[in-house]
C-alpha positions as CSV (number, residue, x, y, z in Angstrom):
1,X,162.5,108.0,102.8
2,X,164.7,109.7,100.0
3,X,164.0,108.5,96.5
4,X,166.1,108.4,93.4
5,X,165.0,108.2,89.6
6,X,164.5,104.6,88.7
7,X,163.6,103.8,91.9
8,X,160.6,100.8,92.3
9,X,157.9,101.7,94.1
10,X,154.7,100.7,95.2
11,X,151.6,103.1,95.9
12,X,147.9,102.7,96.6
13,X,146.5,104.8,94.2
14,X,142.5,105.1,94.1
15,X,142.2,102.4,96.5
16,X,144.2,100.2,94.2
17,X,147.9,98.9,95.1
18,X,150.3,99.6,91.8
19,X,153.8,99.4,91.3
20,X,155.7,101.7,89.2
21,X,159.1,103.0,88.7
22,X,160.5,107.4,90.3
23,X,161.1,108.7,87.3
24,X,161.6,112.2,88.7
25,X,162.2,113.6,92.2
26,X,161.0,117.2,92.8
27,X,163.5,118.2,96.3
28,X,161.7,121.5,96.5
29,X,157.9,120.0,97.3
30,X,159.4,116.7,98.8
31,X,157.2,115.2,95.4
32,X,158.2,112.0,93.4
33,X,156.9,111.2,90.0
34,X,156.2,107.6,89.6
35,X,155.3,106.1,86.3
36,X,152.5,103.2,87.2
37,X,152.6,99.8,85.6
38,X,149.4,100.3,84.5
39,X,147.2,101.1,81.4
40,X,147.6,104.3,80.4
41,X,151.7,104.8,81.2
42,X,151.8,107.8,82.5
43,X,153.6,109.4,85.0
44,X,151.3,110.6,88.5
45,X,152.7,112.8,91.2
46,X,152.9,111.9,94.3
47,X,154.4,112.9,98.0
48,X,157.4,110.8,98.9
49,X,155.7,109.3,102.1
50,X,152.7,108.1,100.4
51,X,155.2,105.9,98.6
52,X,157.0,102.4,99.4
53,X,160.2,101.4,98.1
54,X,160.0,97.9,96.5
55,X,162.7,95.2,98.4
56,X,164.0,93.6,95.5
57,X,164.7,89.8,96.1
58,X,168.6,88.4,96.0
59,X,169.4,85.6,93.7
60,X,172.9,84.0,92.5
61,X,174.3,85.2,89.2
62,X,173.7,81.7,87.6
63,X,170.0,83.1,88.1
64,X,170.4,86.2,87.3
65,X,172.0,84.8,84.0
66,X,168.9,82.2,83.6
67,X,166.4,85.1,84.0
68,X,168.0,87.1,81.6
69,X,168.9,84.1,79.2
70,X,165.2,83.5,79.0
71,X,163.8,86.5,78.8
72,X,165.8,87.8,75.8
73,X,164.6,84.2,74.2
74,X,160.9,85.6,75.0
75,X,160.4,82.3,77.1
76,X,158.0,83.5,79.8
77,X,157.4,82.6,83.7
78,X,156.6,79.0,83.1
79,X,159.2,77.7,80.5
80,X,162.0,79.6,82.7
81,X,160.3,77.5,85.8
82,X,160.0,73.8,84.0
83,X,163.0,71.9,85.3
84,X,162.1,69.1,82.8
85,X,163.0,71.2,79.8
86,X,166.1,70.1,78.1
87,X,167.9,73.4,78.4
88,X,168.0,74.3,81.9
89,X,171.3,74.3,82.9
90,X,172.3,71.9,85.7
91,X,173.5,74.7,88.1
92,X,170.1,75.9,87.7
93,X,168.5,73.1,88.3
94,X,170.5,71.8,91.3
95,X,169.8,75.4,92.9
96,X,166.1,75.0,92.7
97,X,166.4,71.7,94.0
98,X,168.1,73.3,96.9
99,X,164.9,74.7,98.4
100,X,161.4,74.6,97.9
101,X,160.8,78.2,98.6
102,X,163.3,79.2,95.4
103,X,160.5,78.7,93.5
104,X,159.0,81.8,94.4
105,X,162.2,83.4,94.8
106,X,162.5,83.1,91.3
107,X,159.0,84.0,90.5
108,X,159.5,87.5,92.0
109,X,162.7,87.7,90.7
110,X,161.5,87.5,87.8
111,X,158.4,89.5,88.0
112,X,159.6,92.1,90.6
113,X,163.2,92.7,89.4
114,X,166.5,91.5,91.4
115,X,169.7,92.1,92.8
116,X,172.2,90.0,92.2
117,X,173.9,88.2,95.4
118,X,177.4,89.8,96.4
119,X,177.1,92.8,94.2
């Protein structure tokens, strides 16, 4: 698998499974550098086939917008979840009431990263 810089990517590292963003791509040695989303940041090397690409989840732009709305508010994870709060849209809303499994949708969507539907 051929990786690009700010790729997402997940490796088990010392028996541990991380995830962590390419932030280089060495073509000569077939080598990625990943920085791991862990404590200390900083960048590991590894070969490109001891590393998965992360499947980001799909979700409508009204979403997208939501999760972005809220984050920049510095609402986390639950406040962005609680349909009872006052300023959830109704598009929103009516979209998790669409499905139960939205919920986690959301959830990695939020904690994972996302594409946005059509684009």
């Amino acid at each position: 698998m051929k990786f690009k810089k700010g790729d997402l990517v997940e490796v088990i590292w010392r028996s541990e499974l991380y995830r962590g963003a390419v932030t280089q791509v060495v073509e000569a040695t077939d080598e990625i550098v990943v920085k791991l989303a862990k404590k200390p940041a900083i960048d590991y090397l590894f070969n490109q086939n001891q590393v998965s690409k992360v499947e980001l989840v799909e979700v409508p732009k009204l979403v997208a917008d939501w999760i972005e709305k809220k984050k920049e508010n510095g609402d986390d994870l639950l406040v962005a979840l609680d349909k009872n709060w006052q300023g959830m849209e109704d598009s929103v809303r009516d979209w998790f009431d669409g499905e139960k499994e939205r919920y986690e949708l959301f959830a990695r969507a939020w904690l994972d990263g996302y594409e946005v539907e059509g684009e």
